[in-house]
Steps between C-alpha positions, in 0.01 A plus 500: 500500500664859399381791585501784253495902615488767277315884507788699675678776414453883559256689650461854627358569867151491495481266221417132452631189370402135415719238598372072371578198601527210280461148593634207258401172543103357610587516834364885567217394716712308713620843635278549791714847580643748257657839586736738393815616729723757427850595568667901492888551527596475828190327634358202615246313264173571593179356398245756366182320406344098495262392405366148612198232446368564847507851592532722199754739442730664821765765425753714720401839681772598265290448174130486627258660309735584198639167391194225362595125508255311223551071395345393161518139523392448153824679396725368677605859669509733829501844474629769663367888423694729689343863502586847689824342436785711728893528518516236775290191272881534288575117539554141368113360491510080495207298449455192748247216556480239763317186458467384868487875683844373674794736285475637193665217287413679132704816407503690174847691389402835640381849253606829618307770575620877559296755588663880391386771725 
């Protein structure tokens, strides 16, 4: 199973951005979990948004109510849209699922986003 990212690049502050997550394989709804963390220069990867077969989508008080976590299941993909975008969301943004809620076993290679003020 490979995880595919793409929908980064450069944004100005206040703007927005797509990222997607690709799945390969049949094996998509096996992913009970999917999320997207992200890592800045200097910082400590940090996970921004999940979304999950239980409980919906869950994001950190650092992105609520600007960043939107979506699954299509009949695409294969996970979504990210990241609005009111600001200096600080400048970072690395993986993709992740987890099949068994235990560690996020399923990583995609990482897009960059960075936000100009």
């Amino acid at each position: 199973v490979q995880l595919q990212a793409s929908g980064g690049g450069l944004a100005q502050a206040g703007g927005s951005l797509k990222l997607s997550c690709a799945a390969s394989g049949n094996t998509f709804r096996d992913f009970v979990d999917m999320g997207w963390f992200r890592q800045a220069p200097g910082k400590q990867r940090e996970l921004v948004a999940k979304i999950t077969s239980s409980s919906g989508p869950s994001y950190a008080d650092s992105v609520k109510g600007r960043f939107t976590i979506s699954r299509d299941n009949g695409k294969n993909t996970v979504s990210l849209l990241l609005s009111s975008l600001m200096p600080e969301d400048t970072a690395v943004y993986y993709c992740v699922a987890s099949k068994n809620r235990v560690r996020w076993a399923y990583w995609g290679q990482g897009t960059l986003v960075t936000v100009s003020s």
